[in-house]
Structure formats: structure tokens, C-alpha cells
C-alpha positions as CSV (number, residue, x, y, z in Angstrom):
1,X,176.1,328.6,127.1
2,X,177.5,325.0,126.5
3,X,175.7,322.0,124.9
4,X,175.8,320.1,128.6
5,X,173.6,323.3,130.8
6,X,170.7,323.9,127.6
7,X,168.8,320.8,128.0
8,X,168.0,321.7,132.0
9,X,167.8,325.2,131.9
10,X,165.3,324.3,128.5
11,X,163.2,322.1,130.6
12,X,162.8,324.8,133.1
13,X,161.8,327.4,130.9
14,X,159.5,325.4,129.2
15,X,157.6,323.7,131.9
16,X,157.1,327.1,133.4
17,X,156.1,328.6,130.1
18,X,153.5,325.9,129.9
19,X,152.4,325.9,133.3
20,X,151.4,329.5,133.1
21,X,150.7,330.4,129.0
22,X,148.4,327.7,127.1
23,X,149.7,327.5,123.7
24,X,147.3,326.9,119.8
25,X,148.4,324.6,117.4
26,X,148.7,325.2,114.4
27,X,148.0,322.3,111.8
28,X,149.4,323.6,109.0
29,X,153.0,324.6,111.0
30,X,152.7,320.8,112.3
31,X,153.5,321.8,115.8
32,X,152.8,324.1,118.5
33,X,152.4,328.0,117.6
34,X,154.0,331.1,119.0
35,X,151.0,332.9,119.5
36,X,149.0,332.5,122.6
37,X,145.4,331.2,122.4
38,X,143.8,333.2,125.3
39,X,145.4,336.1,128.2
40,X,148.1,334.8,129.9
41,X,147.2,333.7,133.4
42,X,149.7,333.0,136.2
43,X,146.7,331.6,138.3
44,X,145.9,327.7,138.1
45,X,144.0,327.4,141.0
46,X,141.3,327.3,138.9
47,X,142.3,325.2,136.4
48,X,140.6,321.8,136.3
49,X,142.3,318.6,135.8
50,X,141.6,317.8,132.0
51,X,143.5,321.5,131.6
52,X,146.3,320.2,133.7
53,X,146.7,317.8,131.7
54,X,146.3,318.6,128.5
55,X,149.0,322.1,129.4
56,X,151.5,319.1,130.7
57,X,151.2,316.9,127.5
58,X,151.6,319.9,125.2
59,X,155.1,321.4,127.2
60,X,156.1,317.9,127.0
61,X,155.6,317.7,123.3
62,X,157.3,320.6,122.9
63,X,160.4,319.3,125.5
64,X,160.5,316.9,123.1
65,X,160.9,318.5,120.0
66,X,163.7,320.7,121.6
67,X,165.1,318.0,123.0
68,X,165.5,316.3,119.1
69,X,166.5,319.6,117.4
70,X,169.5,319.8,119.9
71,X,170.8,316.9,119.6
72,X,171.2,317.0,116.1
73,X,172.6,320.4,116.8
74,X,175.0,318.5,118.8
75,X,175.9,315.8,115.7
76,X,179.0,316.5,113.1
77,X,177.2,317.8,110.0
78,X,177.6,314.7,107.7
79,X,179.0,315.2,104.5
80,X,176.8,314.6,101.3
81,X,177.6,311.2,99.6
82,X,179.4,311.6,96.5
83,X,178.7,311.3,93.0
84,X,178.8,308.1,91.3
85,X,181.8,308.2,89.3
86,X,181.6,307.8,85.8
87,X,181.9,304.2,84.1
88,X,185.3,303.9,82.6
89,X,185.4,305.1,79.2
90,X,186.2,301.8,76.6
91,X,189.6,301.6,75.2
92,X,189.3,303.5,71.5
93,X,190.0,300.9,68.8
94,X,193.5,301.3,67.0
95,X,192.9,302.9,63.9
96,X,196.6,302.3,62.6
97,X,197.3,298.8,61.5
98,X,200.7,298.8,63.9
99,X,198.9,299.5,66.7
100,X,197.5,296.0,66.9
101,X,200.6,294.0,66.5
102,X,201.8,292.1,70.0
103,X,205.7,291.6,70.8
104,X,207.2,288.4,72.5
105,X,209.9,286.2,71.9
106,X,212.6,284.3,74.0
107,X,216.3,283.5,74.0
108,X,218.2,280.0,74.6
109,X,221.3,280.1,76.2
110,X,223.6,276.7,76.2
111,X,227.0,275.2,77.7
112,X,228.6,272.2,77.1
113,X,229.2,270.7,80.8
114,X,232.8,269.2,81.7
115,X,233.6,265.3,82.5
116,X,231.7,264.3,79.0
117,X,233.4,262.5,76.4
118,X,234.0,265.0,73.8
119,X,234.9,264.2,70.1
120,X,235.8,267.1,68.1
121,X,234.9,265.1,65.4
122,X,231.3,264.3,66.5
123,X,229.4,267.2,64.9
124,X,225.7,268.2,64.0
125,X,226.0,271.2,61.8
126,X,222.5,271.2,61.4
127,X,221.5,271.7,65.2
128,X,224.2,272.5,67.9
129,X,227.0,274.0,66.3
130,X,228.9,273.9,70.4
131,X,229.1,270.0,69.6
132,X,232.7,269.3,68.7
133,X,235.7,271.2,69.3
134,X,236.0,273.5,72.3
135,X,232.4,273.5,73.0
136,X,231.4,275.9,75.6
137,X,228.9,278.5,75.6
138,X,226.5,279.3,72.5
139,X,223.3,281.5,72.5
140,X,221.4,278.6,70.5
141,X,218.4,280.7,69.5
142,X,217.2,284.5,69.8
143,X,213.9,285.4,68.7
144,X,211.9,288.1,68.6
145,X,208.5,287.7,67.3
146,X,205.8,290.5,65.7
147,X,202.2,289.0,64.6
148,X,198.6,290.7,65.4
149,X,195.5,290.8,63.4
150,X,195.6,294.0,61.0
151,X,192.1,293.1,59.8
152,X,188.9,290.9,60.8
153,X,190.2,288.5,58.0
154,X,194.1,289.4,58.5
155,X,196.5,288.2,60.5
156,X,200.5,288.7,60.3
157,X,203.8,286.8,62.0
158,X,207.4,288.1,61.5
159,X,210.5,286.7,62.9
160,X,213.9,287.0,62.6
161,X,216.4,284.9,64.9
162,X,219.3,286.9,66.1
163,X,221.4,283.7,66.8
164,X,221.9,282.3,63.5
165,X,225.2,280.9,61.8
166,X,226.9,281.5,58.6
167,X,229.7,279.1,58.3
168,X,231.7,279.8,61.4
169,X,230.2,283.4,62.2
170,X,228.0,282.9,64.9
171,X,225.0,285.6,65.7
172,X,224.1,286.6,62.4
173,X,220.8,287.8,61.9
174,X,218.4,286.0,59.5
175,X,214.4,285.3,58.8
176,X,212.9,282.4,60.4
177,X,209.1,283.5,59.0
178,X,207.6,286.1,57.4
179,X,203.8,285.3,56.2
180,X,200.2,286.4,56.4
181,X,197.1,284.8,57.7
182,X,194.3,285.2,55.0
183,X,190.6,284.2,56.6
184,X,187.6,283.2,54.2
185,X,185.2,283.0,57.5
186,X,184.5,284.9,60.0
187,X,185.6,281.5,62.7
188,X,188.4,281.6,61.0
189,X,188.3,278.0,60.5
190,X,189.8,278.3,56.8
191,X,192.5,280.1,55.7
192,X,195.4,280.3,53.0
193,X,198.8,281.3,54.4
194,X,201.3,283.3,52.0
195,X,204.9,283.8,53.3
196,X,207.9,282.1,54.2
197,X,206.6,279.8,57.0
198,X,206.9,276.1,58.6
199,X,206.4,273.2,56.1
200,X,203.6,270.9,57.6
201,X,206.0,268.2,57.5
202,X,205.4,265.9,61.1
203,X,204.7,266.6,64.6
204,X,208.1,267.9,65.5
205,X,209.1,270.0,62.7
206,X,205.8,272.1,63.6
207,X,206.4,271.9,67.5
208,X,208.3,275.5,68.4
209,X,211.4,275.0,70.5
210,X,210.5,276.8,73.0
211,X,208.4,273.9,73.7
212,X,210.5,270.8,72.5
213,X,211.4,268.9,75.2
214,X,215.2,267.8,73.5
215,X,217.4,270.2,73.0
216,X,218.0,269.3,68.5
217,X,215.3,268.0,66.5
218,X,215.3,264.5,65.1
219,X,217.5,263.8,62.1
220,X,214.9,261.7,60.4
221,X,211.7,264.0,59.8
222,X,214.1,267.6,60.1
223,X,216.0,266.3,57.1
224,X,213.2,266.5,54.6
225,X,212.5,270.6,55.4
226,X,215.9,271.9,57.0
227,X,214.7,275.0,59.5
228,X,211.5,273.7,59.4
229,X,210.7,276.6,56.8
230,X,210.3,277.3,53.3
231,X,208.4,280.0,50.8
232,X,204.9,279.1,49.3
233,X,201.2,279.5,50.1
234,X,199.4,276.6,52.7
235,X,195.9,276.4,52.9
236,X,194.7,275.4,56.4
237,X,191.4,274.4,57.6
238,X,190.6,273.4,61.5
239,X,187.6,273.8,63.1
240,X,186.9,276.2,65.8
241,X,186.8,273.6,68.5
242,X,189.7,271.8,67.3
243,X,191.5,275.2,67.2
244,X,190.9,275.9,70.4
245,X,192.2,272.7,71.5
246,X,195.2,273.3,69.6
247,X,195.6,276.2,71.5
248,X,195.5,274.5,74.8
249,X,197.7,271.7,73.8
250,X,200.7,274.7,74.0
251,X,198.9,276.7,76.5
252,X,198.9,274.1,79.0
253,X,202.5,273.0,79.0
254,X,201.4,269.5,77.5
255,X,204.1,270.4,74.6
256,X,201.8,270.8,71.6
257,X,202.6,271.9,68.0
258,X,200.7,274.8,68.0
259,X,197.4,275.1,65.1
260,X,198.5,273.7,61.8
261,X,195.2,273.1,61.1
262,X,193.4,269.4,60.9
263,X,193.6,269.2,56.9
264,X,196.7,271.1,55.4
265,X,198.1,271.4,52.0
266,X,199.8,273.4,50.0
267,X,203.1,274.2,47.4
268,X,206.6,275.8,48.1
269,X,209.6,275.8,46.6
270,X,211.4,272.7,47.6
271,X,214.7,274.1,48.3
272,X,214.4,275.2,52.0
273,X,214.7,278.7,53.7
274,X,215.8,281.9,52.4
275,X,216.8,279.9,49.1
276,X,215.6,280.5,45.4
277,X,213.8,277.7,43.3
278,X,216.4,276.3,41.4
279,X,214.4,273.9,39.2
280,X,211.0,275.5,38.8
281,X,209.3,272.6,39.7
282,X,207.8,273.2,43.3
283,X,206.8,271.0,45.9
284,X,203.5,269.8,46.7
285,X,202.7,268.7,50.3
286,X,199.6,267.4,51.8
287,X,198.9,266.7,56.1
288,X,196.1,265.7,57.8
289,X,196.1,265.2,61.7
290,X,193.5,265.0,64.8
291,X,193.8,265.5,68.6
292,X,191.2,263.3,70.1
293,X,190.4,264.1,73.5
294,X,189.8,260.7,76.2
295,X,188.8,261.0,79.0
296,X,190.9,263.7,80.6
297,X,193.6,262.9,78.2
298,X,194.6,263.4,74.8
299,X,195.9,261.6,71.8
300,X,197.0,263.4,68.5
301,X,197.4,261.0,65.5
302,X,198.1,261.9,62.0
303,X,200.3,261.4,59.1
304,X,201.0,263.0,55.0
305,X,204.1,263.4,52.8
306,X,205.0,265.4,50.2
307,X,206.6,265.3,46.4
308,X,208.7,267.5,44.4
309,X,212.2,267.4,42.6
310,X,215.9,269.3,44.9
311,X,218.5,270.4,43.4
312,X,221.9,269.6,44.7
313,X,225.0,271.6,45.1
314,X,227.5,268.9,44.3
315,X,231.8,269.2,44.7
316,X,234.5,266.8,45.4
317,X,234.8,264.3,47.6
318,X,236.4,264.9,50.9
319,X,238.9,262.6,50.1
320,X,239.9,264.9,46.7
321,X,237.6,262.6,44.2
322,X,234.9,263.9,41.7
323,X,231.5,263.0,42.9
324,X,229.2,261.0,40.0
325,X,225.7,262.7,39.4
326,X,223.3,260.6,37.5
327,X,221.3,263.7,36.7
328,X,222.9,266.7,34.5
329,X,221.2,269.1,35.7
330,X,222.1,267.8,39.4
331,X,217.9,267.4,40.5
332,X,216.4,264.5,42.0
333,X,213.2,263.0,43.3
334,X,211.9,264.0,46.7
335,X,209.5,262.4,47.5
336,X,208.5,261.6,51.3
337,X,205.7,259.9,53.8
338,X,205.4,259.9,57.5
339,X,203.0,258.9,60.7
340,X,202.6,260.5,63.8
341,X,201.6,259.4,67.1
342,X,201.4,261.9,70.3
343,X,199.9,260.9,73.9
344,X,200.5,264.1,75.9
345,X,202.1,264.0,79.2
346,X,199.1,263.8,81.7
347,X,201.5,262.9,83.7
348,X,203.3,260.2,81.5
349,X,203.4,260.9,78.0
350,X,204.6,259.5,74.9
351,X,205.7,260.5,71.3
352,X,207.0,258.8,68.1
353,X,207.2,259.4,64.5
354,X,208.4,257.9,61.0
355,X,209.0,258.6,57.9
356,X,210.0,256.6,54.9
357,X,210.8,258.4,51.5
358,X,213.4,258.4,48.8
359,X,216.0,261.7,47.5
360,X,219.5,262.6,46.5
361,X,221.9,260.5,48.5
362,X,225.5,259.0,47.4
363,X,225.5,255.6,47.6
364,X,228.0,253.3,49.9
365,X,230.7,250.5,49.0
366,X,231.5,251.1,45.4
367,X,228.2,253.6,45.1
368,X,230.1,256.0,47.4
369,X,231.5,258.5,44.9
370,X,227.6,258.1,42.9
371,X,225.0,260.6,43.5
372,X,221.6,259.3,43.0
373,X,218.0,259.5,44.5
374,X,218.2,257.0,47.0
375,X,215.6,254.8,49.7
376,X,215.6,256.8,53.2
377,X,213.9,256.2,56.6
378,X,214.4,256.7,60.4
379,X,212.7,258.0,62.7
380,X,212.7,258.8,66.6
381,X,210.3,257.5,70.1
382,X,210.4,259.6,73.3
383,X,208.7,258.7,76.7
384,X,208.2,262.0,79.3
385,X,206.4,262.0,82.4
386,X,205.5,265.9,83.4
387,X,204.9,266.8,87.2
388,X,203.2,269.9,88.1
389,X,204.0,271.8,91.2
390,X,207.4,270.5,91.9
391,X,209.1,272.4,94.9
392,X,207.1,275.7,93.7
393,X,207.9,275.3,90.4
394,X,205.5,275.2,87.5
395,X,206.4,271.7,86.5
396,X,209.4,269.3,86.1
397,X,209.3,266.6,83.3
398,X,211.7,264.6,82.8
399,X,212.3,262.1,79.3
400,X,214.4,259.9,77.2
401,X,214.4,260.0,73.7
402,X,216.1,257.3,70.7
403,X,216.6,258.5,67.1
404,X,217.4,256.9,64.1
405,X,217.8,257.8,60.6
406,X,219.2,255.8,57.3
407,X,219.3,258.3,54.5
408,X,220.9,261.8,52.1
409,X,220.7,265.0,53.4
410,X,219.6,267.3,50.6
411,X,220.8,270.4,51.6
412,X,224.5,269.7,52.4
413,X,227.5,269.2,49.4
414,X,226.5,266.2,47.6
415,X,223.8,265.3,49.8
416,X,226.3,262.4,51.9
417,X,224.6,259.4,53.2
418,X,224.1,259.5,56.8
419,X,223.9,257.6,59.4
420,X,222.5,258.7,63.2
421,X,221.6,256.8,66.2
422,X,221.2,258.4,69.2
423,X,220.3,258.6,72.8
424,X,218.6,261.4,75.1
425,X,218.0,261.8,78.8
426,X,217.0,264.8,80.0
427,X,215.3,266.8,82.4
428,X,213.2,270.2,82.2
429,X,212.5,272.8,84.7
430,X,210.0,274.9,83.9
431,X,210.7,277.8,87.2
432,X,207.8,280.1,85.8
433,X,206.4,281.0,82.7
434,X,209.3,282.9,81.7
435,X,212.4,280.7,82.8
436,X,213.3,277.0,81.9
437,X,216.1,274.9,82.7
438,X,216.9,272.0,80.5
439,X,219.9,269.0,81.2
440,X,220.5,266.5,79.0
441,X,223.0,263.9,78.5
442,X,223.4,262.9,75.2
443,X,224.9,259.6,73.5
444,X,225.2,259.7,69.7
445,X,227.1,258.2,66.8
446,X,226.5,259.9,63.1
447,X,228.2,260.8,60.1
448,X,230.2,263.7,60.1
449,X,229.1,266.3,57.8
450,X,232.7,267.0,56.7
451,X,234.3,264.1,56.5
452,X,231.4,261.8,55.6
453,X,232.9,259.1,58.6
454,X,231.0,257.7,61.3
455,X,231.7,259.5,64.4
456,X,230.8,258.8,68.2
457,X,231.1,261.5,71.2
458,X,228.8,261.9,74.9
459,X,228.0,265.4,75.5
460,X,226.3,266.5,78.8
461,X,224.3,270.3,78.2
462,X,222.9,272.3,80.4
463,X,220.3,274.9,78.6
464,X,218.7,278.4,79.8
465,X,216.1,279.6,78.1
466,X,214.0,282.6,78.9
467,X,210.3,284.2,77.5
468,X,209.6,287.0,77.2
């Protein structure tokens, strides 16, 4: 029998159950018993009307229940509600030092753009080695970067550029920094860092290029620490506020130079990367510098110099005659100061620095053959302006930048007097976090590191640099 004929045939039998057997309850069942309560009587003739009544009211209660255990008959058995899964375990702590290191790193890629004025003999040997002759494409830097903390009060940075020169061998491998993090806190607001590792020389020298908004660092301040990097021990203090602001200073895309502490100082050897000491006499170095937050805006202002004694390699002349050194064992003073000022680009921003010192230099005129420690200055200002949201891009920021610098550079043969003044315009494209675009048209006039002659060239780059 089907679902759809029970209910009437039910009803039938029931009412005509009732109408003729009166039914007991029983309490404890909690509805109406099997068992009769007197004979059965097919007679109701006699039955008054309170009997009636009541035998109608019980069949009905009893339709009723019927009625409610069939229909959940009818009902799909539900299923029974799951168990609550599990909360998610916690990831185990790395028990192997190695296991908490990071990765990251990114790669610039360059070309020399036609219709400039080129000058083959308009070179910068310490920056864009594409500049002069042929030009064309140069992967400019290629970086890959391993740092973590391998202890509560230990932190580590390696990395080796894959994009380096050796006189005209391009892409040879060589260490950019290798150092250790030691905290004495548990903020981590003081620490001593023990390694090869960035000077705290200026603003620039400290900014990474992959956040530099020219393509070369200024002549002026890059001259006193040549790769930005030498090998001593720094001790940095910042506090934890001021670190975090550091932090989003780079974060942010407002081109910061990353946490070099508020109050640096420290002792290295003087001679610049992946070079020996050659006069046991190391450099001292002191830095002190302050982001100040107004308004919505900030401003970073700080200055600091350093003293110590280079050693020069000194040859000929280019021109075939001996070079004069008034010191026998061929080291000088070095001795520099400089100021910073930084307004970050919220939207318009702008940047300048100076620094005034004295180191080897050969002289001009009569001086010229005469290796000496010598007065030097020069320094660079850059205006940007930084747009956010440009045609679903991340930002576009466009700047200009002058340089200037009057003075030796220690690390070069004889340490030639040089003279730079130069002119940037350029444009950055940041397309996402990972890719940037960078054009610039350069204008520049500087001594050639070869020939010691002032030299002038335009050079129009185009720049591709991606993070990973």
C-alpha cells in the first residue's frame, strides 16, 4: 500500500475502532494503550453523550498521532551533522638553523637607446660600464639575496651579485655583503653588525638600487666608499618605532634607505670591498639621522663623516710620465663630512646631499703629475613627484636630478682629479611589485678615468628591472 491510500484507509479504521472499542491510557506509555478497558460493545445506543464525546476526542488523538508518525515516515532520513573538524595543527618551529633563512633578489637589465649623442670617450667605470663605445645591452645588476633570523638575538644577510665586472669581463660573480646581525635586546633596538656590509656613509650610498630612482649613484658621496661596502663591525641603535618607520619608508614605495639605525658608528678597513687593509690603520665612521613624521608626510634629516688614512695604487701618467707621491708609503688622509636632507615623494618629493672632505688627489696646472691629499666636495639635488594608480599601474614617478663633484677618487690609479656635472631626467614605472621600467636621458661631462680629460656625451637608457 502506497504513502497516498494509508492516511484514508487509517482514518477509517480508526474512527470505527473507536466508535465501537473504548480504549485506557496509560500514563506512563504517554499515549493511548492496546489493551481494552472494558468488553467490546458494538452497541452505542446506549451510550450517553459525555461517552460520545470523550470516544471521539480519544480516536482523534490517536488520528493524530498516526497522522505525525507517517509523515515523518514519509520524510528523507536526514543525515547526522558532521563532526567538527579538528583546528589546524600550528606549523612545527624549524629546528635547523637553514630552515629559517628567506630567498629574494632581483635582476636589472639595460640598453643604451639610439638617436643619443654617444662619446666613446665619455665613460663612468664606476657605474654603467655600457656608457661609451658600442653601448647596447648590459645586465647592470643580478642579485640573489639569503638573510633570516637563526636565533632570537641572530640575524644573517648574504649576497653575491652575478653581474659584476673585472676589467672587461662582464658577469663575474662577486660578494656584495656577507654579515651578521647581533641583538643585545629583545626589541632589537641595539645591535653590532660584523661582516662585510654598507658603510653608513649618506642617504644614497645606503638606499638599495632596487629603489634608487637614477639609474648610477652620485659621484660626490659614492666616491668616499666605492660599492657602498667595506669589512668591519657597525654598531647600530634605532628605536622600535623609528624602525618600523624605516621599514615603511621602503615598504611603501616612498624610496627609503632601508634601517641603518638613528645613531650609527663604527670601524672598517678603509680600503673598500673585497680589499685587504693595506695600512693598518682602519677607519672610524660616525652617522646620526631622523625621519620625522608631519602631518601625513615625512622628512629625514641627518648628517656624519668619517676619518682614516687610503692607500693608493700609483703608476704612470697616461701620457707616459711618473706620477709624484708626497708620501712614501703612498697613504693619505681621508677624512670626510656630509648633510642630508630627504622629503619623500607624497606626491612631490625632494632630495639633496653634500659632502665636503679632503684625500689623495693629483693636483692640476703644474700640480698635475703631484699626488697629494687634496680639498674635495660636490654633491647632488633631485626633485620626483610619485603618482599612485597610473593606468593600473602601481605608481609612475617621474624626476630630475643635477650632480656635481670637485675632487680624487681613491680607488682608481693615482687617484686622478675629477671633475662631474651632470643632468638626469627620468621616468619610473613601477607595473607591479615585481616589474619596473625606468627611462632616463642623461647629460653629463666628467673626467675620463683613462685618460684623465674632460669628456661630454648624452645617453638615453631604458632599464628593466625585475623582483623576485
Amino acid at each position: 500500500m502506497g504513502h497516498v491510500s494509508a492516511s484514508p484507509v487509517l482514518t477509517t479504521l480508526t474512527l470505527a475502532l473507536f466508535l465501537q472499542l473504548p480504549m485506557a491510557t496509560d500514563p506512563a506509555d504517554g499515549g493511548v494503550a492496546a489493551a481494552p478497558s472494558r468488553a467490546p460493545s458494538s452497541d452505542l445506543s446506549g451510550a450517553s453523550d459525555a461517552e460520545l464525546r470523550e470516544r471521539l476526542r480519544q480516536a482523534l488523538d490517536l488520528l493524530a498521532r498516526h497522522e505525525a508518525e507517517l509523515e515523518a515516515l514519509r520524510r528523507p532520513s536526514e543525515p547526522a551533522p558532521a563532526p567538527a573538524a579538528p583546528p589546524a595543527p600550528e606549523p612545527p618551529t624549524p629546528s635547523h638553523w637553514y630552515e629559517r633563512l628567506n630567498i629574494r633578489g632581483y635582476t636589472q637589465v639595460r640598453v643604451n637607446l639610439p638617436g643619443a649623442v654617444y662619446n666613446d670617450k665619455a665613460i663612468n667605470e664606476q657605474a654603467d660600464k655600457s656608457m661609451g663605445g658600442g653601448g647596447g645591452f648590459l645586465i647592470r645588476r643580478a642579485r640573489v639575496i639569503l638573510f633570516g633570523d637563526v636565533h632570537p638575538r641572530v640575524s644573517v644577510y648574504f649576497q653575491p651579485d652575478f653581474a659584476s665586472a673585472i676589467d672587461d669581463q662582464l658577469g663575474v660573480s662577486i660578494l656584495r655583503d656577507w654579515y651578521a646581525d647581533v641583538f643585545l635586546d629583545a626589541q632589537k633596538e641595539f645591535r653590532f653588525r660584523v661582516g662585510q656590509s654598507k658603510v653608513p656613509y649618506g642617504f644614497e650610498n645606503m638606499q638599495s638600487s632596487q629603489n634608487r630612482l637614477p639609474l648610477d649613484r652620485n659621484d660626490a658621496l659614492n666616491s668616499a666608499v666605492k660599492d657602498e661596502r667595506d669589512l668591519g663591525v657597525f654598531f647600530y641603535w634605532a628605536p622600535a618605532h623609528i624602525r618600523a618607520r624605516f621599514k615603511h619608508l621602503v615598504d611603501s614605495g616612498l624610496k627609503g634607505s632601508g634601517d641603518y639605525g638613528v645613531v650609527a658608528v663604527g670601524a672598517y678597513n678603509g680600503q673598500t670591498a673585497n680589499r685587504l687593509d693595506l695600512n693598518k690603520f682602519p677607519h672610524v665612521i660616525g652617522r646620526v639621522t631622523w625621519p620625522f613624521a608631519v602631518g601625513s608626510q615625512f622628512f629625514e634629516l641627518g648628517g656624519g663623516g668619517y676619518w682614516g688614512q687610503a692607500t693608493v695604487k700609483v703608476g704612470k701618467h697616461p701620457d707616459g710620465t711618473d706620477i709624484v707621491s708626497m708620501r712614501t708609503s703612498n697613504t693619505f688622509r681621508d677624512a670626510r663630512a656630509f648633510i642630508t636632507a630627504v622629503w619623500y615623494p607624497k606626491p612631490f618629493g625632494f632630495q639633496f646631499e653634500y659632502t665636503v672632505g679632503v684625500g689623495p688627489q693629483l693636483g692640476l696646472g703644474d700640480q698635475r703629475y703631484v699626488l697629494d691629499d687634496r680639498l674635495l666636495y660636490g654633491g647632488y639635488a633631485q626633485l620626483m613627484y610619485k603618482v599612485d594608480d597610473v593606468l593600473g599601474a602601481v605608481a609612475l614617478t617621474p624626476y630630475v636630478r643635477g650632480t656635481m663633484y670637485d675632487g680624487g677618487k681613491k680607488f682608481v690609479t693615482n687617484s686622478p682629479y675629477y671633475q662631474v656635472r651632470e643632468v638626469e631626467a627620468g621616468v619610473e614605472l613601477q607595473v607591479n611589485r615585481s616589474l619596473e621600467l625606468v627611462l632616463a636621458y642623461l647629460v653629463t661631462d666628467r673626467t675620463n678615468d683613462k685618460t684623465y680629460r674632460s669628456e661630454y656625451g648624452h645617453w638615453t637608457r631604458l632599464q628593466v628591472q625585475v623582483s623576485y
